[in-house]
C-alpha positions in Angstrom: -44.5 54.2 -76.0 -41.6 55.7 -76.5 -41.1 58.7 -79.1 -38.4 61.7 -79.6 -39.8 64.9 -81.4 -37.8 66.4 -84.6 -38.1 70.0 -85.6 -36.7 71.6 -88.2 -35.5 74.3 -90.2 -37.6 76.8 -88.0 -36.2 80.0 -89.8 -37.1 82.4 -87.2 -37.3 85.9 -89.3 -38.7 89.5 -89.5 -40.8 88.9 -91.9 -42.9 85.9 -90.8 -41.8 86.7 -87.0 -45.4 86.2 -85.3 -46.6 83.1 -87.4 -43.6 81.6 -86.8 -44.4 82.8 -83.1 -47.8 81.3 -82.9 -47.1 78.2 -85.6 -44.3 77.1 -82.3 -46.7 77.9 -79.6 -49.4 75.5 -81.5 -46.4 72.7 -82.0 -46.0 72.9 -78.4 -49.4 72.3 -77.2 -49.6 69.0 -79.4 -45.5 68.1 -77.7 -47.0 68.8 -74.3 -49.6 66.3 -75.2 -47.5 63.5 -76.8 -45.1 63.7 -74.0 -41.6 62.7 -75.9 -39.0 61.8 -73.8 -37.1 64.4 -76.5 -36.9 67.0 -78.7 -34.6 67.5 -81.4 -34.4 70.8 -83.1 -32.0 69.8 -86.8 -31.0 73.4 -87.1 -31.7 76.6 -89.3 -33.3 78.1 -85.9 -33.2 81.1 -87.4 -32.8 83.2 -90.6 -29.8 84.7 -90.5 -30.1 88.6 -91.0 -27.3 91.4 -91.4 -27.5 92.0 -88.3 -26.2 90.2 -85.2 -28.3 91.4 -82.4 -31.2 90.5 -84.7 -30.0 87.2 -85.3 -29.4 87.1 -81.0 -32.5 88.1 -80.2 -34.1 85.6 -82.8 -32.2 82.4 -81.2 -33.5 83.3 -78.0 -37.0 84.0 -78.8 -37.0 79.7 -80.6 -35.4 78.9 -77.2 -37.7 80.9 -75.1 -40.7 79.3 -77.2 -39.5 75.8 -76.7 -38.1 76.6 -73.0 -39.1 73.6 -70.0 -39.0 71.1 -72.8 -36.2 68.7 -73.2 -34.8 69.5 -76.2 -31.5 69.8 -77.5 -30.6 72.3 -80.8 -28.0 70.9 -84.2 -27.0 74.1 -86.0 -27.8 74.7 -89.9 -26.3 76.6 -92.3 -28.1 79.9 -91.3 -27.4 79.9 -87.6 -23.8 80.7 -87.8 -23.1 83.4 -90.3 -23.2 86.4 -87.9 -23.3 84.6 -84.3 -20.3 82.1 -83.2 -21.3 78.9 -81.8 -20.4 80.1 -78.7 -22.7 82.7 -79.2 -25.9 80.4 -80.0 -24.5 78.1 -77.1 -24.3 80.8 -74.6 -28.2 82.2 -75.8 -29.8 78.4 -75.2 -27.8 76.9 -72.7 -25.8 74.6 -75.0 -22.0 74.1 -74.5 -21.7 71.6 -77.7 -23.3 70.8 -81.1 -22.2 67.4 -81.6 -23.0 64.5 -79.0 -24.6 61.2 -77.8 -28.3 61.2 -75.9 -29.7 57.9 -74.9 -33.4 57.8 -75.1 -34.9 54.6 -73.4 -33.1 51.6 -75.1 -32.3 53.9 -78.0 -28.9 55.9 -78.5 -29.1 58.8 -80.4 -26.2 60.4 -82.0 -25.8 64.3 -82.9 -23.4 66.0 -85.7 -22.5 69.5 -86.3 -22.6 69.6 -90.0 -21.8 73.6 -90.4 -18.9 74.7 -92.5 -17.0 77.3 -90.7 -17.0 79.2 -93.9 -21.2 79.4 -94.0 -21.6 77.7 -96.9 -24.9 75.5 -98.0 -22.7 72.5 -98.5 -22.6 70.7 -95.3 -19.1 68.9 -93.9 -18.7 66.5 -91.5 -15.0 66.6 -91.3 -12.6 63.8 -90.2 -11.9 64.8 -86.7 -16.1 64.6 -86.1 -15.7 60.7 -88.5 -13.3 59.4 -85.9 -15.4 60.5 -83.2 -19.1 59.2 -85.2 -16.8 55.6 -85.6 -16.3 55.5 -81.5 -19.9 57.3 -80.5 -21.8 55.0 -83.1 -22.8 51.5 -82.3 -25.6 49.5 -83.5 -29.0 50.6 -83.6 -28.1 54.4 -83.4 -30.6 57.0 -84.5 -27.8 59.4 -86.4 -29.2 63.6 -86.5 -27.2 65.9 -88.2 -29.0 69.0 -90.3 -27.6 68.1 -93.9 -28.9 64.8 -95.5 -26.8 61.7 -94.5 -28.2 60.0 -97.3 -29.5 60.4 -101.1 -33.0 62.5 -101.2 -35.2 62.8 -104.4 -34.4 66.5 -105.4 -35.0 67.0 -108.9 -38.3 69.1 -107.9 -37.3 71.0 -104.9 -37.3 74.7 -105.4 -34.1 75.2 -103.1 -31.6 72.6 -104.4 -33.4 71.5 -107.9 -30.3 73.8 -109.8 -27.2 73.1 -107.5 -27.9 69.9 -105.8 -25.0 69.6 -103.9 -25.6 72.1 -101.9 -28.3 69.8 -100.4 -25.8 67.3 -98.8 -22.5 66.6 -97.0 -19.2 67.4 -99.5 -17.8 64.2 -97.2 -21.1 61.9 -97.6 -19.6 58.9 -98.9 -17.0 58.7 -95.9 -19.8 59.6 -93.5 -21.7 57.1 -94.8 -19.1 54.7 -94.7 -18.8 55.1 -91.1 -22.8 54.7 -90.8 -23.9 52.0 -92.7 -24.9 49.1 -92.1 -25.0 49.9 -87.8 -27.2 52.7 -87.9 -30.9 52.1 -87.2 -31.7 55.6 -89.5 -30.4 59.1 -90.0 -32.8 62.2 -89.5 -32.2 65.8 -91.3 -33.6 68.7 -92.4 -32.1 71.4 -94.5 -33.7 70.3 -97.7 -37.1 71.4 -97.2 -38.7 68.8 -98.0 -40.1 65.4 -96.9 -38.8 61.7 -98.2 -37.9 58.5 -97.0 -35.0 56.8 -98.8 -33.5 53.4 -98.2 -29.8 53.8 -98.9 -26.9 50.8 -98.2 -28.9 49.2 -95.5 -30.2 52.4 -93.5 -33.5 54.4 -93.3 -32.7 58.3 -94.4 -35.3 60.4 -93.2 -35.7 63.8 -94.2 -38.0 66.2 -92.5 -40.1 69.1 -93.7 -39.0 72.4 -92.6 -41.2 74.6 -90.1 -41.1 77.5 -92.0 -39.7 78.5 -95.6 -40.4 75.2 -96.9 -41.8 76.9 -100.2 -42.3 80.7 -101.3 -45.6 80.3 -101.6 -45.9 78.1 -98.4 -44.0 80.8 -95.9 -45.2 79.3 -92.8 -46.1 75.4 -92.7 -45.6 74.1 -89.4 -44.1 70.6 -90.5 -42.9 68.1 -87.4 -41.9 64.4 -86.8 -42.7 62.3 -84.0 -40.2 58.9 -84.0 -41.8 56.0 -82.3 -38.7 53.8 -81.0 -41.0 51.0 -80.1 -40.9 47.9 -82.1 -40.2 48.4 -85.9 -39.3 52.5 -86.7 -41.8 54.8 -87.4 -42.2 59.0 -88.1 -45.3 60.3 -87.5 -46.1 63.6 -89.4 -47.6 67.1 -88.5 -48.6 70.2 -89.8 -48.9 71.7 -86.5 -51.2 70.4 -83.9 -52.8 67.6 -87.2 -51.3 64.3 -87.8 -51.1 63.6 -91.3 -49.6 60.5 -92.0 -47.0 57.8 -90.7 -44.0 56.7 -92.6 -42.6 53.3 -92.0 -38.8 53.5 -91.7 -37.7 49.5 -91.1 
């Protein structure tokens, strides 16, 4: 069997440093266990602070957490506001943020989705469409951090009041370049689990690790894609599967 692991939305932070500490070193066990031939990490590694060094030392203490695993990190909106992406890159070992990884019979396709201005609204961009409409072929798994595709939002605590914030400002192009070829698209970013047909394509949207409520600080939330015969997510809450979503 062949599966690739998505975290996201880990949130590093001050405040909920050491369960976010121990929630990754449970998550690991269970990834040591299941073996995937990946890991995916959609972005928002860490809550950014006012304070860069902070923010450094957060980055690195995700990478140190998830280090010997093969994984490779998209950036979110919070990762970039007082570290460059040079910075990040230079902290896990990661020259780019956008790129192609072929997993088994199964390409998977990357996307930087960060507004150089740090704003919640993700962007695409048209220099990253043209390279998506070369990089893209049929039967890609597409990961970027913002939603690709629609997501039911109405109740979410983060986006319920300015929804676009929760997606692309360029979504309609990106999904124009997307759909139909695209097996699915994977994100984060909206805190929130769903599973949306849209044009032809499976959107999947993953439940952050941490912050995915006030009240819920800390939750642990994972996927585990099974590229073998018709798509599937499998979902955690840390080391416990919960349930499996069918995707095609």
């Amino acid at each position: 069997m062949t599966t690739v692991a998505i975290l996201t939305d880990v949130h590093m932070r001050e405040e909920y440093r050491s369960a976010v500490t121990e929630t990754l070193k449970t998550i690991r066990v269970r990834l040591e266990q299941e073996e995937p031939a990946h890991v995916f990490v959609l972005g928002d590694i860490i809550q950014d602070s006012d304070d860069a060094a902070t923010d450094r030392n957060h980055v690195a203490r995700v990478a140190d957490l998830l280090d010997g695993l093969p994984v490779t990190y998209l950036l979110g909106n919070h990762d970039t506001v007082s570290l460059s992406r040079e910075d990040i890159g230079e902290i896990l070992g990661q020259t780019e943020f956008r790129g192609r990884l072929d997993t088994g019979e199964t390409p998977f396709v990357y996307l930087d989705t960060q507004r150089p201005d740090h704003r919640v609204i993700g962007n695409v961009g048209t220099e990253q469409r043209e390279w998506l409409t070369k990089a893209l072929e049929p039967g890609a798994v597409v990961l970027l951090h913002h939603p690709a595709g629609p997501a039911p939002i109405a109740d979410n605590h983060w986006f319920w009041d300015a929804p676009a914030r929760a997606f692309l400002s360029d979504q309609q192009a990106v999904l124009d370049v997307l759909c139909p070829d695209a097996r699915a698209t994977v994100n984060g970013h909206i805190h929130q689990t769903s599973a949306v047909q849209h044009r032809g394509v499976p959107h999947l949207s993953v439940n952050a690790v941490s912050k995915e409520h006030p009240d819920r600080p800390v939750t642990g939330t994972w996927a585990l894609l099974d590229l073998d015969g018709p798509l599937t997510a499998d979902l955690f809450v840390r080391d416990s599967h919960q349930q499996t979503i069918s995707l095609e």
